[in-house]
LUMPAZA-351761 format. One record per residue: z, x, y of N, C-alpha, C, CB in turn; residue in one letter; residue number from 1. Coordinates in nm, 4 decimals, m for minus. Atoms other than C-alpha are relative to their C-alpha. Glycine has a CB too. Layout:
SITE       n.z       n.x       n.y      ca.z      ca.x      ca.y       c.z       c.x       c.y      cb.z      cb.x      cb.y  residu  num
SITE         Z         X         Y         Z         X         Y         Z         X         Y         Z         X         Y       a  NUM
...
REM end
This chain:
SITE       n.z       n.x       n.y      ca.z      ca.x      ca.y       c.z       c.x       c.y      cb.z      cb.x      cb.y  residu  num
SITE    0.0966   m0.1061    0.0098    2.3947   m4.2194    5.0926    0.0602    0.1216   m0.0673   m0.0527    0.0358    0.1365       x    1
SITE   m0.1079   m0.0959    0.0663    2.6690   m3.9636    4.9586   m0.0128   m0.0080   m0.1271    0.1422   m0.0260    0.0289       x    2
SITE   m0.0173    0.0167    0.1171    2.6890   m4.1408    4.6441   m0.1536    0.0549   m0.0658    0.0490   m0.1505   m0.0215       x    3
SITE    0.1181   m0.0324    0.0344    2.2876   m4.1272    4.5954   m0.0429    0.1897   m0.0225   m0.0777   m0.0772    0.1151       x    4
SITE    0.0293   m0.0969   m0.0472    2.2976   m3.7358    4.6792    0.0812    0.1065   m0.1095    0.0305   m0.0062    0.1501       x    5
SITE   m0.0387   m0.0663    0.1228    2.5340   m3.6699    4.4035   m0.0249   m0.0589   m0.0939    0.1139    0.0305   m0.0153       x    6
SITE    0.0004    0.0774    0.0604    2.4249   m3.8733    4.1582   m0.1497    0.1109   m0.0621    0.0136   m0.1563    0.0671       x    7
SITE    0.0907   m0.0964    0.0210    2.0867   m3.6494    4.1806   m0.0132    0.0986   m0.0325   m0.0382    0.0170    0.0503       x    8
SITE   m0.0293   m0.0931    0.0409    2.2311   m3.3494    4.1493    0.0439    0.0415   m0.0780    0.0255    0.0276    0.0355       x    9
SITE   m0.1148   m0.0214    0.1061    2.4717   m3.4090    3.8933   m0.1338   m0.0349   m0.1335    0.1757   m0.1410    0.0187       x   10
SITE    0.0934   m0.0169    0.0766    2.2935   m3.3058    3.5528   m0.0032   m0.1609   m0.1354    0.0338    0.1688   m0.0583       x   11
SITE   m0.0581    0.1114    0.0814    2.2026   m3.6094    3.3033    0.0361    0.0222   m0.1492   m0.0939   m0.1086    0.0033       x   12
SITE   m0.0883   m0.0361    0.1357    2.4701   m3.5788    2.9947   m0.0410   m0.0969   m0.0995    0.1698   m0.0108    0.0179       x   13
SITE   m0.0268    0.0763    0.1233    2.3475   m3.8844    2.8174   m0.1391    0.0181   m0.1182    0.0249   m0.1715    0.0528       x   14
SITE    0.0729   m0.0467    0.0743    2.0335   m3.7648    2.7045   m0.0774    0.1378    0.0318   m0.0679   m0.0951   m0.0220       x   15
SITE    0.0739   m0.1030    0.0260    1.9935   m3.4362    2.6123   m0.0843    0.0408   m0.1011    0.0580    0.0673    0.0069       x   16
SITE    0.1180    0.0212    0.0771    1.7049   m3.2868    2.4910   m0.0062    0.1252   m0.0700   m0.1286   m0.0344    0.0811       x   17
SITE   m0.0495   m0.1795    0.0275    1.8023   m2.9870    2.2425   m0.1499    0.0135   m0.1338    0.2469    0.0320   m0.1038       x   18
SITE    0.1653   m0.0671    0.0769    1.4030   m2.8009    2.1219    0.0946    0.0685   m0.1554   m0.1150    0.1932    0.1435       x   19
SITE   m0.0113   m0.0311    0.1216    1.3985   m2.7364    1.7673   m0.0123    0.1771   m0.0015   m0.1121   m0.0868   m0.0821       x   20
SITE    0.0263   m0.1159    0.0142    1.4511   m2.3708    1.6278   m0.1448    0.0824   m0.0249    0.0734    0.0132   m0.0798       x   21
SITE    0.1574    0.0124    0.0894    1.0986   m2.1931    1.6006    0.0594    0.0882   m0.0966   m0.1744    0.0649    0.0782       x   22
SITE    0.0306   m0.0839    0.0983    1.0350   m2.0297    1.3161   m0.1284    0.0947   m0.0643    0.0294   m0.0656   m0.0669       x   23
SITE    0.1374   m0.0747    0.0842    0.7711   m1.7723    1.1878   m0.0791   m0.0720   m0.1020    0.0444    0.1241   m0.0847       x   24
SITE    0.0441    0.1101    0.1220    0.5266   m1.9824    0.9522    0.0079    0.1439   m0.1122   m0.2035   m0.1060    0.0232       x   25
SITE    0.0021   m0.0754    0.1672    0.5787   m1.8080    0.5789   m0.1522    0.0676   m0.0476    0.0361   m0.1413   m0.1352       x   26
SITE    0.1462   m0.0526    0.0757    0.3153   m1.5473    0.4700    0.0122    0.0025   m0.1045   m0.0587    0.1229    0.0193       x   27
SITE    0.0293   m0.0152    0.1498    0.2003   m1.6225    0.1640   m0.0817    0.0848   m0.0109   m0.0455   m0.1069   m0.0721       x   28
SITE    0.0767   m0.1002    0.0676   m0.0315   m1.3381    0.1217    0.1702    0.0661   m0.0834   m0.1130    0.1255    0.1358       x   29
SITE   m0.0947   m0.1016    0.0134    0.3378   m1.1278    0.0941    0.1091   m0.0680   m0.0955    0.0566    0.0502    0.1461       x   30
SITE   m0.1323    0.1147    0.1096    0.5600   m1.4316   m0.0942   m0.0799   m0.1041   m0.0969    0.1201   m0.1345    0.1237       x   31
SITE    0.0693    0.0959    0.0637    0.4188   m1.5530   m0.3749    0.1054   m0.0459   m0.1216   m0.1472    0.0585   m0.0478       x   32
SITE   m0.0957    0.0531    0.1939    0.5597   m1.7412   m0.7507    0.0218    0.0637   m0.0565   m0.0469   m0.0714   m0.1220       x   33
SITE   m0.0047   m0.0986    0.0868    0.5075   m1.4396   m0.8816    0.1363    0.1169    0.0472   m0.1573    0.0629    0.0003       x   34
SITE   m0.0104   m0.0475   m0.0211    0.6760   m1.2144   m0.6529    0.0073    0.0459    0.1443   m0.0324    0.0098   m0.0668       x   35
SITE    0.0318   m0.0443   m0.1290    0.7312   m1.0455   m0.3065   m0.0637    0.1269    0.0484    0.0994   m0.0045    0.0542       x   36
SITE    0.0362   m0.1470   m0.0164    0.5543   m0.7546   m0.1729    0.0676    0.0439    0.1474   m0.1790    0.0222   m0.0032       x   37
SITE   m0.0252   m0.0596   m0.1608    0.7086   m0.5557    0.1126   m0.0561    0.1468    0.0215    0.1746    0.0101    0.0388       x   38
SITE    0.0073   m0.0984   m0.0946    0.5474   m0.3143    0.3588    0.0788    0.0723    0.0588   m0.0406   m0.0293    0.0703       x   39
SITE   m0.0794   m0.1131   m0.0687    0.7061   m0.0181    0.4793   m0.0833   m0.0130    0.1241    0.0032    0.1621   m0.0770       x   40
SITE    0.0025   m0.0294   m0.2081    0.7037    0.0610    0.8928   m0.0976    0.0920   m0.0412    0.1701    0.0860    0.1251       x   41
SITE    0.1268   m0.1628    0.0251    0.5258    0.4004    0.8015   m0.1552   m0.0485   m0.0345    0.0518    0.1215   m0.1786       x   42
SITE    0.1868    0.0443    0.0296    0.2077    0.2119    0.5959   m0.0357   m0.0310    0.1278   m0.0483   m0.1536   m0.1103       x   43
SITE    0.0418    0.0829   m0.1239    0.1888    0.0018    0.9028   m0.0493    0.0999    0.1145    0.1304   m0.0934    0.0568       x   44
SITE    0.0313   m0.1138   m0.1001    0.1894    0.2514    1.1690   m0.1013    0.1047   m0.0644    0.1409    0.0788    0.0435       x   45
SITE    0.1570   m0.1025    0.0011   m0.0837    0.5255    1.0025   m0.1076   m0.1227   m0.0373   m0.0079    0.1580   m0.1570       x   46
SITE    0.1496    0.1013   m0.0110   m0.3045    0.1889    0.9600   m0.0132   m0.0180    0.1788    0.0266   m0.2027   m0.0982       x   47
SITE    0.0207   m0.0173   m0.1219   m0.2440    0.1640    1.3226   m0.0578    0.0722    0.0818    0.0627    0.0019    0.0278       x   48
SITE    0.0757   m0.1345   m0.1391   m0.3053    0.4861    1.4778   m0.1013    0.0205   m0.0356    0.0562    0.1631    0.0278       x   49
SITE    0.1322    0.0059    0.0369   m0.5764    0.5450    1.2634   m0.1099   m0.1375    0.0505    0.0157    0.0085   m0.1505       x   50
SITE    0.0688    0.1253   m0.0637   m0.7465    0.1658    1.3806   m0.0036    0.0578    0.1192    0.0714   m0.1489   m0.0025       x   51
SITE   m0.0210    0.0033   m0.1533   m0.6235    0.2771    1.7660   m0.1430    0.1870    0.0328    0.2571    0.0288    0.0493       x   52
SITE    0.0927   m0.1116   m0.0285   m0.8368    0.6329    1.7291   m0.1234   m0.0585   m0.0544    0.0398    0.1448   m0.0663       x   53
SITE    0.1477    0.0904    0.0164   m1.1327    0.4532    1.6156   m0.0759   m0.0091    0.1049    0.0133   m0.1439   m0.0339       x   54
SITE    0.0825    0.0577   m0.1044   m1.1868    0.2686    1.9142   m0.0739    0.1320    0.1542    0.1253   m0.1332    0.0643       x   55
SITE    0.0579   m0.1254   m0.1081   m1.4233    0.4790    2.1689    0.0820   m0.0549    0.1161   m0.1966    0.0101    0.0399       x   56
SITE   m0.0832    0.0250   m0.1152   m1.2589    0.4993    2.4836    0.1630    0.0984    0.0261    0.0290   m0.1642   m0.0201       x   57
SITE   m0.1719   m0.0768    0.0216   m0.9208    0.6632    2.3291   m0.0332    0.1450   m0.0174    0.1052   m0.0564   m0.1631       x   58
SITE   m0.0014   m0.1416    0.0036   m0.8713    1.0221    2.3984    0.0896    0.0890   m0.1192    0.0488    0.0332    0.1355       x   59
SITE   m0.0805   m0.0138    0.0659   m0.5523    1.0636    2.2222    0.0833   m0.1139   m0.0207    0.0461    0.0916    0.0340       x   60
SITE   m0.1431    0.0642    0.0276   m0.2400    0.8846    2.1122    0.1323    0.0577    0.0497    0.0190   m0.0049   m0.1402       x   61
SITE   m0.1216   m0.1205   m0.0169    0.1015    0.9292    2.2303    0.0103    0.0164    0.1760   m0.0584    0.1834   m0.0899       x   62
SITE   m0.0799   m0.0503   m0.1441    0.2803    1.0409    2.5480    0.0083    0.1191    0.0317    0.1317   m0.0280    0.0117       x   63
SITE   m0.0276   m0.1358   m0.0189    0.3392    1.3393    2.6976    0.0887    0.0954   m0.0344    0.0055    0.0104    0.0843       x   64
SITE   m0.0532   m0.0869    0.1171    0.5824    1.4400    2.4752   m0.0020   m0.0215   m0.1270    0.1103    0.0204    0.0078       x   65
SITE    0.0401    0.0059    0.1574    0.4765    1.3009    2.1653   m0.0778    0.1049   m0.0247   m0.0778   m0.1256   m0.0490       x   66
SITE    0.0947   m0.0508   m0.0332    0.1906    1.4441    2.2581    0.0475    0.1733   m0.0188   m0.0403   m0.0636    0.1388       x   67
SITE   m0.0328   m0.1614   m0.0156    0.3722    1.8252    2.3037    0.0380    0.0321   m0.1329    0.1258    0.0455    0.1103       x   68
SITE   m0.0659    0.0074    0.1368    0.5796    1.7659    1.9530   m0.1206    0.0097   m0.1109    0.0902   m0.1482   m0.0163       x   69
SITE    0.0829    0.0166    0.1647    0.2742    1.6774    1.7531   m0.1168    0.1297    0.0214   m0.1064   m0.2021   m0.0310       x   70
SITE    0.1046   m0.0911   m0.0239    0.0565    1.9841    1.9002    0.1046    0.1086   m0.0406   m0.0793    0.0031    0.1574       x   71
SITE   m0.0700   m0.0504    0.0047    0.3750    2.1765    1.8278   m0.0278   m0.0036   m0.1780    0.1073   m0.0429    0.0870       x   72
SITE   m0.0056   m0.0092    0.0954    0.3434    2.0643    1.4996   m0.1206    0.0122   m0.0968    0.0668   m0.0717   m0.0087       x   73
SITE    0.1635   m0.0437    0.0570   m0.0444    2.0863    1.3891    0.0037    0.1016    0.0115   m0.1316   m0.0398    0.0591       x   74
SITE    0.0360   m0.1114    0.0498   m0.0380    2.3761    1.4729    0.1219    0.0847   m0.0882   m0.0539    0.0713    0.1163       x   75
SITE   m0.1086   m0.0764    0.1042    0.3115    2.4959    1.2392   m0.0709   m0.0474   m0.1783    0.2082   m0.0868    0.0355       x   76
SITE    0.0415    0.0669    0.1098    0.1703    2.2572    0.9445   m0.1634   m0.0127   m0.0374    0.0582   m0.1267    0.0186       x   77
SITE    0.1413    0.0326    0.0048   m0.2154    2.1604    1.0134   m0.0395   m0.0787   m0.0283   m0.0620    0.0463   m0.0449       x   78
SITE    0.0065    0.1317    0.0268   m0.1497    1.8274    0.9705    0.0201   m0.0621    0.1075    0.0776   m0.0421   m0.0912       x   79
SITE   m0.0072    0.0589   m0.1127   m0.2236    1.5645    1.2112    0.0735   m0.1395   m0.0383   m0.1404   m0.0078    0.0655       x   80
SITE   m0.0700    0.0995    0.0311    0.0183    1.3015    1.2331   m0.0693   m0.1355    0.0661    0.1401    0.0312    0.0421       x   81
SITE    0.0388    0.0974   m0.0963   m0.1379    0.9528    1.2970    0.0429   m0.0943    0.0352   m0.0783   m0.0363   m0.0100       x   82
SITE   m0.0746    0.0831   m0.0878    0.1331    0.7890    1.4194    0.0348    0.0440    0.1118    0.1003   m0.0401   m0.0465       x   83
SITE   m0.0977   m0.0518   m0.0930    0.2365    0.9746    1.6534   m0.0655   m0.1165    0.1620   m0.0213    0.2201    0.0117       x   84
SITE    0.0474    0.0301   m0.0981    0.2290    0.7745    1.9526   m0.0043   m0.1938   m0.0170   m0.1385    0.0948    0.0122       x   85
SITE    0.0051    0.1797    0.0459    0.2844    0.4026    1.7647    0.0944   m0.0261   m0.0742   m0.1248   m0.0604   m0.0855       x   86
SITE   m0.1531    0.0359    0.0227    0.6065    0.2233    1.6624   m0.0376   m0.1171   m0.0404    0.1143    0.0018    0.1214       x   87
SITE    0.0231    0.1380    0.0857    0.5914   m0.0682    1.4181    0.1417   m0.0580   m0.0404   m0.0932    0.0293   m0.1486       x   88
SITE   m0.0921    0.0658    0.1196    0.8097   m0.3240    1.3039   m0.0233   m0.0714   m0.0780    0.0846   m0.0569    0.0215       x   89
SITE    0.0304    0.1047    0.0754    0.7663   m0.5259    1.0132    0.0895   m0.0493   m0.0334   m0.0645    0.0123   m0.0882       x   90
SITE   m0.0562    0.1120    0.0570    0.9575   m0.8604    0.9338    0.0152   m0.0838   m0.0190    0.0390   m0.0194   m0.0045       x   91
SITE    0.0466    0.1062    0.0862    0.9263   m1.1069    0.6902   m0.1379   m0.0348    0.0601    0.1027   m0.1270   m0.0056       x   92
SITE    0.0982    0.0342    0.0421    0.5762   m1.0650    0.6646   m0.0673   m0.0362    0.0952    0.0083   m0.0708   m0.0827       x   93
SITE    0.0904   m0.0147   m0.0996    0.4853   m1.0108    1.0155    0.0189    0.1125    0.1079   m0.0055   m0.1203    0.0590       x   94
SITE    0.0312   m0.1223   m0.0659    0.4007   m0.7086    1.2440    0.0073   m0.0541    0.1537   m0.1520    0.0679   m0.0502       x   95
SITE    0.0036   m0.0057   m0.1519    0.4538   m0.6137    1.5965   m0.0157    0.1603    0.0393    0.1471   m0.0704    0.0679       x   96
SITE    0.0450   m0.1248   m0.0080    0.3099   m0.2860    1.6927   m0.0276    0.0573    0.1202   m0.0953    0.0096   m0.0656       x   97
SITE    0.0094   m0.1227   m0.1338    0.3275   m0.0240    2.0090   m0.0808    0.0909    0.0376    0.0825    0.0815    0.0029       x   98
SITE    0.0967   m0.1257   m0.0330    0.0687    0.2147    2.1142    0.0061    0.0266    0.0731   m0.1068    0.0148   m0.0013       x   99
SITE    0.0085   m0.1105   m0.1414    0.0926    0.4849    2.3611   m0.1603    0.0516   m0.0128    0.1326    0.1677   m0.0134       x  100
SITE    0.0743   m0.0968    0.0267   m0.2402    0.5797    2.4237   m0.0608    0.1252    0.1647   m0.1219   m0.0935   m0.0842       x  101
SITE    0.0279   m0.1076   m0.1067   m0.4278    0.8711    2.6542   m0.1928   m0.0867    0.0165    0.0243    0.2251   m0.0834       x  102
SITE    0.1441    0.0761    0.0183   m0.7851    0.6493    2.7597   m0.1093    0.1365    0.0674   m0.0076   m0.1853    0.1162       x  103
SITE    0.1196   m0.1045   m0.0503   m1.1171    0.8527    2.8504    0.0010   m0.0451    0.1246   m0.1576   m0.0033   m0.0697       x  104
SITE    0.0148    0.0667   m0.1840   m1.1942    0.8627    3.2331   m0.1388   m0.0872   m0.0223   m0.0355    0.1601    0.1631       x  105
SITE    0.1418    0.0910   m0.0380   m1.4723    0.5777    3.3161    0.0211   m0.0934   m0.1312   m0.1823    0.1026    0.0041       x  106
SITE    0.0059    0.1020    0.0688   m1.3917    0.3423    3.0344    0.1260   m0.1306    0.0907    0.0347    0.0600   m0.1673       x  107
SITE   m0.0958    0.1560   m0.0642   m1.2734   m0.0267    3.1487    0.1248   m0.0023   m0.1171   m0.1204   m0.1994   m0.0125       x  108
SITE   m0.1354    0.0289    0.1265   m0.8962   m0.0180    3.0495    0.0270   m0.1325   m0.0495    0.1515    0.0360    0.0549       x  109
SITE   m0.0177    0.1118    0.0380   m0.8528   m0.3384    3.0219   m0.0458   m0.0340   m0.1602   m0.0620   m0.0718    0.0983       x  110
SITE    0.1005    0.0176    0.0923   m1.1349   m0.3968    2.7700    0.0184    0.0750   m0.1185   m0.1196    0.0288    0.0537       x  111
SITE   m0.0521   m0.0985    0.1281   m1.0114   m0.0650    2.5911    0.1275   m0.0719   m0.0710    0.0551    0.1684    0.0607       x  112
SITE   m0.1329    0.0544    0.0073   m0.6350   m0.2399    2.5664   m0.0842   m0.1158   m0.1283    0.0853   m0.0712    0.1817       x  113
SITE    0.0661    0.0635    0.1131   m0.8475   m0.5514    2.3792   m0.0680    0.0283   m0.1101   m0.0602   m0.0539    0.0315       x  114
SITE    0.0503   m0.0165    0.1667   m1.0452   m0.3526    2.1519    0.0974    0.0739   m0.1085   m0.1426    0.0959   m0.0050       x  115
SITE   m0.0663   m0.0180    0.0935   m0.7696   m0.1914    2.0326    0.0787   m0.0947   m0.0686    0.0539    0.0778    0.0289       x  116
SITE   m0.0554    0.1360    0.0560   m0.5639   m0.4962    1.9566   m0.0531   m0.0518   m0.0937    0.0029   m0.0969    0.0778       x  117
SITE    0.0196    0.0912    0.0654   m0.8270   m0.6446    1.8163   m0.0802    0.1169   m0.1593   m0.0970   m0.1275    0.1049       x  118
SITE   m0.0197   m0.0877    0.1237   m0.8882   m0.3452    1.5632    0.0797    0.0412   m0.0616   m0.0302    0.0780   m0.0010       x  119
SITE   m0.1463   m0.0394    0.1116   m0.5251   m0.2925    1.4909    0.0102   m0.1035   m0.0471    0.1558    0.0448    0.0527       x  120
SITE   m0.0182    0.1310    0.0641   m0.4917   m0.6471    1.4338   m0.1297    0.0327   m0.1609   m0.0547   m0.1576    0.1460       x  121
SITE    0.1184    0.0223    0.0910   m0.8154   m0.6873    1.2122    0.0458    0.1183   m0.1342   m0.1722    0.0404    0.0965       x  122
SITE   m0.0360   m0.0610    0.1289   m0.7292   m0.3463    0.9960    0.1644   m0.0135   m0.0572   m0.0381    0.1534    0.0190       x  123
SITE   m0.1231    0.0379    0.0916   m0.3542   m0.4443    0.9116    0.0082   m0.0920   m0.0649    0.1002   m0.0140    0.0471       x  124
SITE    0.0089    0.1168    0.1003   m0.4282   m0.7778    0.8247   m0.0970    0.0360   m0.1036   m0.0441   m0.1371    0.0668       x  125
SITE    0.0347   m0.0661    0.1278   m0.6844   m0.6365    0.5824    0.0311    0.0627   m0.0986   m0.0451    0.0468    0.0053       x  126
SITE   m0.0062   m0.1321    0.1327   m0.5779   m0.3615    0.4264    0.1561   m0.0940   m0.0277    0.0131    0.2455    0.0632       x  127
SITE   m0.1545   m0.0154    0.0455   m0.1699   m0.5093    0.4289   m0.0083   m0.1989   m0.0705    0.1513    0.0507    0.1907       x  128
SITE   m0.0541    0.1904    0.0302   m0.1814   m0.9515    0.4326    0.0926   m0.0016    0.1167    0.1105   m0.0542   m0.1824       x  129
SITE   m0.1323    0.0302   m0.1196    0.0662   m0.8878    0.7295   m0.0833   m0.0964    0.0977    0.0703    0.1684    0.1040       x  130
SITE    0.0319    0.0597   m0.1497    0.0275   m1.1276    1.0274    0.0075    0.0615    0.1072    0.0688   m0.0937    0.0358       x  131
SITE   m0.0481   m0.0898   m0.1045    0.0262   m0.9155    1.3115   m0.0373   m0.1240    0.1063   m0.0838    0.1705    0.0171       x  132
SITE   m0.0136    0.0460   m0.1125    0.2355   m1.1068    1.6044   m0.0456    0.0399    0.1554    0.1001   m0.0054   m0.0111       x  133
SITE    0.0774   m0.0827   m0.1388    0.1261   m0.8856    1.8680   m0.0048    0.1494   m0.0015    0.0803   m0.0292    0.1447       x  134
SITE   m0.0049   m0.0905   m0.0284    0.0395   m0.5465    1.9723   m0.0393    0.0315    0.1340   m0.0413    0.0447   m0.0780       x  135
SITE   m0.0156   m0.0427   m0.1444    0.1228   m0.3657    2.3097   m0.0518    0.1251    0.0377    0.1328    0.0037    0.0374       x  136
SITE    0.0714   m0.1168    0.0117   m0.0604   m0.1023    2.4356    0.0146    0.0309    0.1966   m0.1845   m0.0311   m0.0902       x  137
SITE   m0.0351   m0.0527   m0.1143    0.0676    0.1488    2.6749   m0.1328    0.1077    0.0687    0.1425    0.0742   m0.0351       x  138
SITE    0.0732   m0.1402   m0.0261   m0.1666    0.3758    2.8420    0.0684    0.0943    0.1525   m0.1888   m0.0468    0.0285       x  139
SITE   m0.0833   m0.1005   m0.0579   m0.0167    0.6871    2.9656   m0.0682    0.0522    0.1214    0.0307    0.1108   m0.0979       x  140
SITE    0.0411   m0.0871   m0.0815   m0.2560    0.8960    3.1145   m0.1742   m0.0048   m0.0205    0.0789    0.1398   m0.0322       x  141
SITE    0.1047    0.0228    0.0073   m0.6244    0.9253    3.1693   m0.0962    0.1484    0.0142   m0.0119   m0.1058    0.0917       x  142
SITE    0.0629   m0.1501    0.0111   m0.8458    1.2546    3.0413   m0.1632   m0.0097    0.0827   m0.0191    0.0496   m0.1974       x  143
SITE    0.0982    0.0117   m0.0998   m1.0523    1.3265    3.2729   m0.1342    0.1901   m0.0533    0.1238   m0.0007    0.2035       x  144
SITE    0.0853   m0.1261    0.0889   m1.3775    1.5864    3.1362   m0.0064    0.0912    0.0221   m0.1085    0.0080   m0.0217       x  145
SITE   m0.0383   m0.1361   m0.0570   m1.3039    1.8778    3.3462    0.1278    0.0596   m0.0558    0.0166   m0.0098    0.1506       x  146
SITE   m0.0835   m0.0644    0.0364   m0.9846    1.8929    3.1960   m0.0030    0.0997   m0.1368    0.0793   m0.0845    0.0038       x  147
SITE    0.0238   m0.0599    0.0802   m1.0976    1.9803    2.8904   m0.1100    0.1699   m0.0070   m0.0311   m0.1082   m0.0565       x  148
SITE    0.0553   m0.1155   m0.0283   m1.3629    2.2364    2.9851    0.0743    0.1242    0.0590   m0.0907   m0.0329    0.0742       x  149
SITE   m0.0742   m0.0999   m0.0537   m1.0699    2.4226    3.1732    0.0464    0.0552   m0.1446    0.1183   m0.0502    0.1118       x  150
SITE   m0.0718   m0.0126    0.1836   m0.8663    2.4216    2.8109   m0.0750    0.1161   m0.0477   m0.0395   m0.1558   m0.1324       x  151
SITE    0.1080   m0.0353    0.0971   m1.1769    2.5120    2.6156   m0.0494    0.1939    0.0544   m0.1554   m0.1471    0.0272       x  152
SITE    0.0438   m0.0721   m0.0884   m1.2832    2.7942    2.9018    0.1601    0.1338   m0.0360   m0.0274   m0.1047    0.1711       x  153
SITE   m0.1358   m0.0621    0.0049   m0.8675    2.9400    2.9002   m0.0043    0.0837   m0.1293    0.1239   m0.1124   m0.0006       x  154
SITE    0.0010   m0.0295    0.1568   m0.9306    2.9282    2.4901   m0.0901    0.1061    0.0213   m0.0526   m0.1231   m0.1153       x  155
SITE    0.0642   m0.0980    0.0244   m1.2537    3.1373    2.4955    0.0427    0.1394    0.0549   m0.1108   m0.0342    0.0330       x  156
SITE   m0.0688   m0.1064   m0.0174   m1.0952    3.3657    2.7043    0.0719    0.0923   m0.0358    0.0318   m0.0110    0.0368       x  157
SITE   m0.1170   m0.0615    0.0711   m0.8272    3.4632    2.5507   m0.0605    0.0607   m0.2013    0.1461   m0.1600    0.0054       x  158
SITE    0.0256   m0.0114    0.1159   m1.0171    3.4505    2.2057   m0.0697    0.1742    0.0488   m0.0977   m0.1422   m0.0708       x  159
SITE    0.0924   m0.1163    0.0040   m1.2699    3.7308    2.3542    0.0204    0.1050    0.0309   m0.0869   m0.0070    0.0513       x  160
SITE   m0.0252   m0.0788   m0.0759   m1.0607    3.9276    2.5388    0.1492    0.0516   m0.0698   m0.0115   m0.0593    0.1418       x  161
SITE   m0.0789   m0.0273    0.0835   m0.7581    3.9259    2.2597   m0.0275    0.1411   m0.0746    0.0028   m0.1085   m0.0764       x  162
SITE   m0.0034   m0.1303    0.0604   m0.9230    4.2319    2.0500    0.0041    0.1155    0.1200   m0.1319    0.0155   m0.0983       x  163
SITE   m0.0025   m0.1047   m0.0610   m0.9869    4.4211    2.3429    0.1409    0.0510    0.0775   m0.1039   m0.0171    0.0781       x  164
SITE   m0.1787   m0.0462    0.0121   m0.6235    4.4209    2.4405    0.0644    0.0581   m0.0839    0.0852   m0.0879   m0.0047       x  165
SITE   m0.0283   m0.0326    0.1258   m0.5513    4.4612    2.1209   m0.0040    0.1948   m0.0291   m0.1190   m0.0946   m0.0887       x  166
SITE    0.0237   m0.1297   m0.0341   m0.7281    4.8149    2.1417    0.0639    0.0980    0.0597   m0.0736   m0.0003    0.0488       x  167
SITE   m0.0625   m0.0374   m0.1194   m0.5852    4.9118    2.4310    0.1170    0.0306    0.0088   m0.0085   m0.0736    0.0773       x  168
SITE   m0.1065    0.0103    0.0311   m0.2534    4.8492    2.3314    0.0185    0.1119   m0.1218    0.0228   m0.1386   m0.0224       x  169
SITE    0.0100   m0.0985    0.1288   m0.3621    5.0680    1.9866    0.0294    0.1345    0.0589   m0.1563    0.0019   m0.0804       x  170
REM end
C-alpha cells in the first residue's frame, strides 16, 4: 500500500505535456507588402478619452489628482487635455487601454464600464486598424448633483461679491 501511495504522488516524467507559445494573430490592417504603419500611445489615448467622454453616465476622467493637475492646467493654458485620466499601450498592432473615470450618481456602473469599452474599442479600431486587446476601466469616484450646485453657488458668489470688495478695498 506504500508503494501505491507514492507512485500517485510522484509527478508523471514520461509524458509531458509542454502548451505551445501563444501568440498575437498579425494585424494586417497595420503590416502590409507595401509597408508598416505605426501608432503612437498619444493618437491612441485622445481617441480614447474622447470615446470614454462620449458615453452618458461619465462625469469626468481621471483621478483625484489627475483630476487637480488638469484643472490646474485649463485654467494656465485653456486647453483641455483628453487624456488625462487614460494610459495606452500599443504593440505590434494591438492596444490595451486604462481609464480612470468619475461616473454620474444613479447610472448602473457596471453597464457604464461596458459602454465604455465598447466605444473605446469600436472608435480605435476605426479611426486606427488597431485591435484593441482590452480595456480596463477604473471608476474613482461618483458625482453626486448637489455637488455641483455647491461649486456653481461658491462661483456665483465670489463672482458678485468680487467688485464690491474690490471697492472697498479702493
Amino acid at each position: 500500500m506504500a508503494d501505491k501511495n507514492t507512485n500517485e504522488n510522484t509527478p508523471a516524467t514520461s509524458s509531458t505535456v509542454v502548451e505551445p507559445e501563444q501568440t498575437r494573430p498579425r494585424n494586417e490592417n497595420l503590416e502590409t507588402e507595401h509597408g508598416n504603419t505605426v501608432i503612437d500611445d498619444n493618437v491612441v489615448g485622445k481617441i480614447a478619452g474622447i470615446a470614454a467622454r462620449e458615453v452618458s453616465g461619465v462625469h469626468n476622467l481621471g483621478g483625484g489628482a489627475a483630476r487637480m493637475w488638469g484643472a490646474v492646467r485649463e485654467s494656465l493654458t485653456s486647453s483641455t487635455n483628453v487624456q488625462q485620466g487614460v494610459n495606452v499601450a500599443v504593440e505590434d498592432g494591438h492596444a490595451s487601454v486604462a481609464v480612470a473615470i468619475i461616473a454620474e450618481y444613479g447610472v448602473a456602473i457596471h453597464e457604464l464600464a461596458n459602454a465604455i469599452r465598447e466605444n473605446i474599442t469600436v472608435a480605435i479600431t476605426r479611426m486606427t486598424g488597431l485591435i484593441v486587446d482590452r480595456v480596463d476601466v477604473t471608476v474613482h469616484d461618483v458625482h453626486l448633483p448637489e455637488q455641483e450646485t455647491t461649486v456653481q453657488d461658491d462661483a456665483n458668489y465670489q463672482a458678485v461679491n468680487q467688485p464690491v470688495n474690490q471697492q472697498i478695498n479702493q
